[in-house]
Biopython code that builds the backbone (N, CA, C, O; Angstrom):
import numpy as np
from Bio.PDB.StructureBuilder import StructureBuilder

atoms = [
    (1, "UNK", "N", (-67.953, -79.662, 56.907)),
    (1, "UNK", "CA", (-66.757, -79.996, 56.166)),
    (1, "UNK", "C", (-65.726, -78.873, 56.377)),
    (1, "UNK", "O", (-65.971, -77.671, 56.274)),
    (2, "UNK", "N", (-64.483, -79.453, 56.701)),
    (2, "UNK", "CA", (-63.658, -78.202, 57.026)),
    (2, "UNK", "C", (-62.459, -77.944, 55.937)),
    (2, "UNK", "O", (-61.669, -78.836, 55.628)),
    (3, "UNK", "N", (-62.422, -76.745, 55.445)),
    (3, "UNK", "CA", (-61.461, -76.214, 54.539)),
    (3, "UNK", "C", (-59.862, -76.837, 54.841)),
    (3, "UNK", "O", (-59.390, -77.209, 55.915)),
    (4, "UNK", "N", (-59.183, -76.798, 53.385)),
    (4, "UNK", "CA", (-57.224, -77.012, 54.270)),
    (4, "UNK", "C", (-56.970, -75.702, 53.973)),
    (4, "UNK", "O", (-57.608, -75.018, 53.173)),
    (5, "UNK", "N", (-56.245, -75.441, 54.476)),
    (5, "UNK", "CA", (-55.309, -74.177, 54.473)),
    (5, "UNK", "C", (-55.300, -73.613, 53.179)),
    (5, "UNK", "O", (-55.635, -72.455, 52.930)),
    (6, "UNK", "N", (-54.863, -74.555, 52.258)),
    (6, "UNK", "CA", (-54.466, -74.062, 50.982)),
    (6, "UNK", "C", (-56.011, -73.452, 50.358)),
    (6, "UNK", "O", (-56.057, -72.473, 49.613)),
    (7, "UNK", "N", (-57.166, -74.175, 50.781)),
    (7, "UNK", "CA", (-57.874, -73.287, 50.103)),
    (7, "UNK", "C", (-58.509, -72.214, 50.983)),
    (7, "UNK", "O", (-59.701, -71.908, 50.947)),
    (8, "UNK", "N", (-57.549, -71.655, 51.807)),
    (8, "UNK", "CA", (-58.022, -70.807, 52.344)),
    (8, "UNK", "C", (-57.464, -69.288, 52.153)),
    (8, "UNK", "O", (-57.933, -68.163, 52.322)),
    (9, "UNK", "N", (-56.217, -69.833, 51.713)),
    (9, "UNK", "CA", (-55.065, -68.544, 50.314)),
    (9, "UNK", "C", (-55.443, -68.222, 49.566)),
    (9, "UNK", "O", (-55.680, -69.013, 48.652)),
    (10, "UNK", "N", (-55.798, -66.677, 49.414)),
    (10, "UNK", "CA", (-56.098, -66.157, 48.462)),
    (10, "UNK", "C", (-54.845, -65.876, 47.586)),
    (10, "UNK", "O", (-53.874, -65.379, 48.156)),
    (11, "UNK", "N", (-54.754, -66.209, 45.945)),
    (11, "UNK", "CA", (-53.565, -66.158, 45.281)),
    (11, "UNK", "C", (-54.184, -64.772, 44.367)),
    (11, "UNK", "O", (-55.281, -64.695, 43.813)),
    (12, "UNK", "N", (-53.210, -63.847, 44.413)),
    (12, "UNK", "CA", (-53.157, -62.819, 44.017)),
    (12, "UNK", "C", (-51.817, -62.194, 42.965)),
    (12, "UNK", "O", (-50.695, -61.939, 43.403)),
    (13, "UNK", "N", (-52.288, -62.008, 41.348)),
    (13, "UNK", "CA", (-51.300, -62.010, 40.810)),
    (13, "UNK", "C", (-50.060, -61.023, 41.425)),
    (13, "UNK", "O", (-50.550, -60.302, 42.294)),
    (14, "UNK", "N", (-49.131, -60.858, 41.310)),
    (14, "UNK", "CA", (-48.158, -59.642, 41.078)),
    (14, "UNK", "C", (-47.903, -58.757, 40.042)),
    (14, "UNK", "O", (-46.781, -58.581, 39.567)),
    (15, "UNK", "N", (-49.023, -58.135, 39.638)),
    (15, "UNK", "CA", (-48.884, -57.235, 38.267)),
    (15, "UNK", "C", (-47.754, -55.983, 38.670)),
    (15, "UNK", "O", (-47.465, -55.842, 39.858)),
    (16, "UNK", "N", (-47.315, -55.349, 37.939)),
    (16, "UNK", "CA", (-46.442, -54.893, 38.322)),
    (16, "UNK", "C", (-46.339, -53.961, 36.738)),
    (16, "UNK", "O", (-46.403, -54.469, 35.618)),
    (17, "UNK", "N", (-46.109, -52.001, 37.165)),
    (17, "UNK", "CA", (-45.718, -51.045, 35.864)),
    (17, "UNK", "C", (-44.545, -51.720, 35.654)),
    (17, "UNK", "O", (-43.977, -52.496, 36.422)),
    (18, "UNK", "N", (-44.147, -51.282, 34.288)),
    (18, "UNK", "CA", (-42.919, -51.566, 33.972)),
    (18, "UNK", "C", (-42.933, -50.565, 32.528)),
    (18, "UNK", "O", (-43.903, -50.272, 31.829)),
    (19, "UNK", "N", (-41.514, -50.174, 32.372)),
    (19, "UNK", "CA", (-41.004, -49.586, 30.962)),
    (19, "UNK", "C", (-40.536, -50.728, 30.126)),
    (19, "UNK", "O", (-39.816, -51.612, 30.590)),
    (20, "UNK", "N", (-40.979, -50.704, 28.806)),
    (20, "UNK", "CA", (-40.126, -52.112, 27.925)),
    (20, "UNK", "C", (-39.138, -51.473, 27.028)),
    (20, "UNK", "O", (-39.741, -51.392, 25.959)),
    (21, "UNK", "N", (-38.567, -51.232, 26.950)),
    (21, "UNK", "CA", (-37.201, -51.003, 25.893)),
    (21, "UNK", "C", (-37.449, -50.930, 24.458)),
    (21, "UNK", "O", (-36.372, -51.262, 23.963)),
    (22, "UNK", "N", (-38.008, -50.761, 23.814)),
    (22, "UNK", "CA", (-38.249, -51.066, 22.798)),
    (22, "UNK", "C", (-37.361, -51.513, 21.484)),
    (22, "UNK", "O", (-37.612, -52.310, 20.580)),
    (23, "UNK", "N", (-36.316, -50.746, 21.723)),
    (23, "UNK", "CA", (-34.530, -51.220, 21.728)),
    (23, "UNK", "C", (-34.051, -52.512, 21.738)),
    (23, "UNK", "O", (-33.784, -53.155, 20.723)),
    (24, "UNK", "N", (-33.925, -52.947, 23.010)),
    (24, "UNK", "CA", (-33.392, -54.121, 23.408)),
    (24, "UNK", "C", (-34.215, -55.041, 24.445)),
    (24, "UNK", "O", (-33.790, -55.935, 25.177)),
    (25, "UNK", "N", (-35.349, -54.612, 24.302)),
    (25, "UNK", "CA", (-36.660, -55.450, 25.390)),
    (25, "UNK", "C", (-36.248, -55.345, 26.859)),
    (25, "UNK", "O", (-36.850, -56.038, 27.679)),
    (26, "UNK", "N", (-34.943, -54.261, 27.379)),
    (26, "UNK", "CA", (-34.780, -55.032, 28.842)),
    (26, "UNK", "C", (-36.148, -54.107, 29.692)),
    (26, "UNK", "O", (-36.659, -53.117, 29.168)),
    (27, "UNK", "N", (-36.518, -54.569, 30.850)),
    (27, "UNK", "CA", (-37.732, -54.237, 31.815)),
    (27, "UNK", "C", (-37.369, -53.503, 32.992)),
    (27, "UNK", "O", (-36.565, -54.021, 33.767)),
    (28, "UNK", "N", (-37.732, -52.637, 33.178)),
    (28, "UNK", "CA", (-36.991, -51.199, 34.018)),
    (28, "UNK", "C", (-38.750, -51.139, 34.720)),
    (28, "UNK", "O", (-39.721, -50.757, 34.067)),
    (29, "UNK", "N", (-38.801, -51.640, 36.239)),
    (29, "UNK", "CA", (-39.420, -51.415, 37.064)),
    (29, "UNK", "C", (-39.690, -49.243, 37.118)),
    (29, "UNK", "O", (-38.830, -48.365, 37.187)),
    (30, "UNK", "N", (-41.367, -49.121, 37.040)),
    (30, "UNK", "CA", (-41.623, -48.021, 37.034)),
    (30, "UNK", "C", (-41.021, -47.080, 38.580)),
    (30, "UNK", "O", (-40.834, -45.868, 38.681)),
    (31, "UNK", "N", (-40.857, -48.024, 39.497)),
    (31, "UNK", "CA", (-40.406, -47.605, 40.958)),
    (31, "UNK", "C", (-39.123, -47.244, 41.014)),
    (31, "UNK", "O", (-38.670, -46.678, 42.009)),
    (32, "UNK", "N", (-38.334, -47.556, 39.865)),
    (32, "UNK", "CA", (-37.371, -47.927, 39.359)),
    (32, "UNK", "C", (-36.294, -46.618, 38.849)),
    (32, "UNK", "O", (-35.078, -46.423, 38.842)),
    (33, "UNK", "N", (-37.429, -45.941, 38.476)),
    (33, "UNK", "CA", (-37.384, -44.029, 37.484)),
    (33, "UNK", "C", (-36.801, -43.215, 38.559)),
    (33, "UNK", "O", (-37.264, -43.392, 39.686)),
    (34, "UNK", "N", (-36.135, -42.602, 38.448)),
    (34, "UNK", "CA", (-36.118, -41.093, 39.012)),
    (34, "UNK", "C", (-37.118, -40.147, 38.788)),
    (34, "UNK", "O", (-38.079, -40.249, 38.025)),
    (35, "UNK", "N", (-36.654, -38.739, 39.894)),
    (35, "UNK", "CA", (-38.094, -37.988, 39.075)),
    (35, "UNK", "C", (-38.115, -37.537, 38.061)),
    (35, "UNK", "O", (-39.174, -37.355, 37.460)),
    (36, "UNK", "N", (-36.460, -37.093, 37.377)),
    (36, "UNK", "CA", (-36.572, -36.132, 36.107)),
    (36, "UNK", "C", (-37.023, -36.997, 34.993)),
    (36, "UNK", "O", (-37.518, -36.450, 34.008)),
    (37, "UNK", "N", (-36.888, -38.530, 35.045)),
    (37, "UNK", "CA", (-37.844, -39.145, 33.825)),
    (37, "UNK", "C", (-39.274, -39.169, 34.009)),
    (37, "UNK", "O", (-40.091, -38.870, 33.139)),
    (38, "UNK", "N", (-39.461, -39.436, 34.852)),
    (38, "UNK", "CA", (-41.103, -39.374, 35.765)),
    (38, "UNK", "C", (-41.411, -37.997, 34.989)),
    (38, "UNK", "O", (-41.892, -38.193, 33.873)),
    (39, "UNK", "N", (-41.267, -36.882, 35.280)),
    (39, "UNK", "CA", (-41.200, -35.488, 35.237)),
    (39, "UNK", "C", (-41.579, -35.298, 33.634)),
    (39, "UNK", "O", (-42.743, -34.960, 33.421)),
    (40, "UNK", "N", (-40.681, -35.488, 32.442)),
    (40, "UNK", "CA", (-40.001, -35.589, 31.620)),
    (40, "UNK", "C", (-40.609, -36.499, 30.465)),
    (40, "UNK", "O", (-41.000, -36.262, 29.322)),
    (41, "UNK", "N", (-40.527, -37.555, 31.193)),
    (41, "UNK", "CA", (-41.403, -38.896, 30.422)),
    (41, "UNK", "C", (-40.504, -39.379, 29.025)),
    (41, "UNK", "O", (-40.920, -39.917, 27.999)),
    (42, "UNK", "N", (-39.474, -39.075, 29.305)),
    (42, "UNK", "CA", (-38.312, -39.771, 28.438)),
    (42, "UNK", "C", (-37.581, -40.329, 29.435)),
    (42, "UNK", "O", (-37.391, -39.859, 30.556)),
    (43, "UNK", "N", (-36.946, -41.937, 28.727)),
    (43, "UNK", "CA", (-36.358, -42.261, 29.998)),
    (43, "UNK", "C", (-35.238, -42.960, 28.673)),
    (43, "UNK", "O", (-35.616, -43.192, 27.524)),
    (44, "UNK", "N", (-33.902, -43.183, 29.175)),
    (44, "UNK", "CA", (-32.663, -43.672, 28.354)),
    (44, "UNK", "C", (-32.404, -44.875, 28.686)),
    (44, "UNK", "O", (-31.926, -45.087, 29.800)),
    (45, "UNK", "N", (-32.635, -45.815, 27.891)),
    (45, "UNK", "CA", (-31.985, -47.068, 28.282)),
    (45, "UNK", "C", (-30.533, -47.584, 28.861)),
    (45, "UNK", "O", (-29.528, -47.633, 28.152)),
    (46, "UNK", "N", (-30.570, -48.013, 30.438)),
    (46, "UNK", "CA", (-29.033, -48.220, 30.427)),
    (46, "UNK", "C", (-28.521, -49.277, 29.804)),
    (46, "UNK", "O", (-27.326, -49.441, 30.053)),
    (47, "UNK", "N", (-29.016, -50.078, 29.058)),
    (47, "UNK", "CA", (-28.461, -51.513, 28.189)),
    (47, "UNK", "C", (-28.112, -50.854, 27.359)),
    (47, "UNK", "O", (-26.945, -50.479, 27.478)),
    (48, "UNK", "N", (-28.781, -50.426, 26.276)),
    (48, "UNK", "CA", (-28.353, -50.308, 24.754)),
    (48, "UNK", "C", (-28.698, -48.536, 24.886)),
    (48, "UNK", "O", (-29.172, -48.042, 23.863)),
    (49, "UNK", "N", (-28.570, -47.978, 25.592)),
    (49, "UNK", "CA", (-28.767, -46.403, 25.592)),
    (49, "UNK", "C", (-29.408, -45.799, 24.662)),
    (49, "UNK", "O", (-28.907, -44.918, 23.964)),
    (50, "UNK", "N", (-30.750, -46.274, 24.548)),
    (50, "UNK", "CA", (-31.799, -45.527, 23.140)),
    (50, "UNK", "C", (-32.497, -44.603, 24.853)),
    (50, "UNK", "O", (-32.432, -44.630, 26.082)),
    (51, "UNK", "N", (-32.987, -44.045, 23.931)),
    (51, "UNK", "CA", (-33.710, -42.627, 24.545)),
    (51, "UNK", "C", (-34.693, -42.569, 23.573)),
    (51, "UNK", "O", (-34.651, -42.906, 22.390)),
    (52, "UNK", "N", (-36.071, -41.831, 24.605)),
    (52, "UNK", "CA", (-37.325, -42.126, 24.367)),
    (52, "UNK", "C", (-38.753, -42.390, 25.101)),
    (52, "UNK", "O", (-38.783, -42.980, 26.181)),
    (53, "UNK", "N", (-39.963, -41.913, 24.449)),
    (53, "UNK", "CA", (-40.758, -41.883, 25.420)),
    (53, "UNK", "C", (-41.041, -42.894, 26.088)),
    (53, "UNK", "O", (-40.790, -43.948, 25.505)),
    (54, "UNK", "N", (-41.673, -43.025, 27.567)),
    (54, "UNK", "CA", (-42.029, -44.330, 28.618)),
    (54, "UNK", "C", (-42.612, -45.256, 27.690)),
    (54, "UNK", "O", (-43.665, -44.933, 27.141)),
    (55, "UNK", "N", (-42.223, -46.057, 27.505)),
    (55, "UNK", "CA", (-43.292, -47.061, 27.002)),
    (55, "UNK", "C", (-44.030, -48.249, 28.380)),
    (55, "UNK", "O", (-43.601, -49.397, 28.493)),
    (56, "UNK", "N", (-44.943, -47.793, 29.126)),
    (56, "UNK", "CA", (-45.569, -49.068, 30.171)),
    (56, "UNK", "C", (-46.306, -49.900, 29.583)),
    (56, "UNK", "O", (-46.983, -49.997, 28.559)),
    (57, "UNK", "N", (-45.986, -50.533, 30.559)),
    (57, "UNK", "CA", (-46.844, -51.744, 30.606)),
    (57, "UNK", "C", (-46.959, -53.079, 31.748)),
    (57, "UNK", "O", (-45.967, -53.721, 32.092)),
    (58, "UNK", "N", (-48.297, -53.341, 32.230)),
    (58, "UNK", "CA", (-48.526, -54.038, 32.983)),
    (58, "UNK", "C", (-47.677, -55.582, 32.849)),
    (58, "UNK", "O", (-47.604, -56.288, 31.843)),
    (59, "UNK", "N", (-47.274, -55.751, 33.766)),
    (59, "UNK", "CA", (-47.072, -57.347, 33.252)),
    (59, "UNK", "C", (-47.175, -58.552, 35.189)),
    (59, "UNK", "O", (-47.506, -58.558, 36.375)),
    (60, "UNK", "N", (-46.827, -58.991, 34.524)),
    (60, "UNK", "CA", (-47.171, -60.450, 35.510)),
    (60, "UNK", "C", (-46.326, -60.482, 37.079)),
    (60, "UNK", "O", (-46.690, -60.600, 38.249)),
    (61, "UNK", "N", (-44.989, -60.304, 36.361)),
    (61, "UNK", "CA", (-44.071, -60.112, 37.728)),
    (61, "UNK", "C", (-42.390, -60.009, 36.990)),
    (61, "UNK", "O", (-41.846, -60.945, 36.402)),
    (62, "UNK", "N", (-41.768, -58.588, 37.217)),
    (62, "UNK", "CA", (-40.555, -58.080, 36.607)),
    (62, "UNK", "C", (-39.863, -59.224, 37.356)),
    (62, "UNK", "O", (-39.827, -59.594, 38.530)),
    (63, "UNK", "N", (-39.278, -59.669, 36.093)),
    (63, "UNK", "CA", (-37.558, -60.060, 36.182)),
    (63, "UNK", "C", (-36.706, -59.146, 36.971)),
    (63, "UNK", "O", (-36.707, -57.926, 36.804)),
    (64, "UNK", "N", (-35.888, -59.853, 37.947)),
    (64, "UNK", "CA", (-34.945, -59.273, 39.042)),
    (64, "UNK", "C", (-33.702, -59.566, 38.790)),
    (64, "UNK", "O", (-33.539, -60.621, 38.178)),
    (65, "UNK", "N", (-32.526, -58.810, 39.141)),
    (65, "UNK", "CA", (-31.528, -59.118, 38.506)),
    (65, "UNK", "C", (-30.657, -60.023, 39.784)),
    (65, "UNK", "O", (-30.636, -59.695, 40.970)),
    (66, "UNK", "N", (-30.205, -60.813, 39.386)),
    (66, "UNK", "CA", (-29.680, -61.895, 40.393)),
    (66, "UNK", "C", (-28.433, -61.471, 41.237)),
    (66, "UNK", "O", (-27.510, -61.002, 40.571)),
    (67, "UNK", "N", (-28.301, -61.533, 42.209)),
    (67, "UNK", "CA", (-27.191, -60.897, 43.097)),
    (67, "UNK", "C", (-25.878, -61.322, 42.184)),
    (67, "UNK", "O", (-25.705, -62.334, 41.505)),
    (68, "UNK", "N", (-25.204, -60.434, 42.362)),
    (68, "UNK", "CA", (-23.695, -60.622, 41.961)),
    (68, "UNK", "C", (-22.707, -60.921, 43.180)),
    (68, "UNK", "O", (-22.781, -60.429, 44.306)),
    (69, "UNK", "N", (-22.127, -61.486, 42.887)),
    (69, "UNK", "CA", (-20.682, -62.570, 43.691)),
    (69, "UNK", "C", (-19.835, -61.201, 43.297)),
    (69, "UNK", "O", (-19.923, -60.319, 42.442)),
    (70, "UNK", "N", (-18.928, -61.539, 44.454)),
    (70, "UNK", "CA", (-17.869, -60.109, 45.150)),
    (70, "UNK", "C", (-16.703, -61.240, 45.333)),
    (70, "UNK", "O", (-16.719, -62.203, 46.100)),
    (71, "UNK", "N", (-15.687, -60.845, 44.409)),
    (71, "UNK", "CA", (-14.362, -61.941, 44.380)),
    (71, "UNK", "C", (-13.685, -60.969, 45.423)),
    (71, "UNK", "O", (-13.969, -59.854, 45.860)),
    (72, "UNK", "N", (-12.636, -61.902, 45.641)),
    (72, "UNK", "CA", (-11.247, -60.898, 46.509)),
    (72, "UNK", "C", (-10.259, -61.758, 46.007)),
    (72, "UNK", "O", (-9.074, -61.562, 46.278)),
]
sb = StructureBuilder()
sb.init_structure("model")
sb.init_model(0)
sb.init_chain("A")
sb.init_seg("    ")
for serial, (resi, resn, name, xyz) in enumerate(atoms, 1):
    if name == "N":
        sb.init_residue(resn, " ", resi, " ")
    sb.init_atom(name, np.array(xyz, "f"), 0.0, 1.0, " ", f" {name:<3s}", serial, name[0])
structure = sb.get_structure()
């Protein structure tokens, strides 16, 4: 009996670090940091600008922010 393709894909989640805001919930990819927060381990929210220790956490797959349109 021969396999299809599809079960021949291994599906593998995308877990992915992330900082959560605790502020304003937005999700700041850990790849994401510079070193002096890395370093430091306070990092400032650029949404709502709270400051404060990393809060991680694993999750499923970060929200990306959608390209922005360039008027002229």
């Amino acid at each position: 009996m021969m396999k299809s393709d599809a079960e021949d894909e291994i599906v593998r989640p995308n877990w992915e670090s992330v900082h959560v805001c605790p502020g304003c919930g937005r999700v700041i990819n850990l790849a994401d940091l510079d070193m002096r927060v890395i370093t430091t381990g306070i990092v400032t929210c650029p949404s709502c600008d709270r400051s404060g220790q990393i809060e991680i956490q694993i999750v499923d797959e970060v929200p990306r922010k959608k390209p922005t349109s360039v008027r002229s």
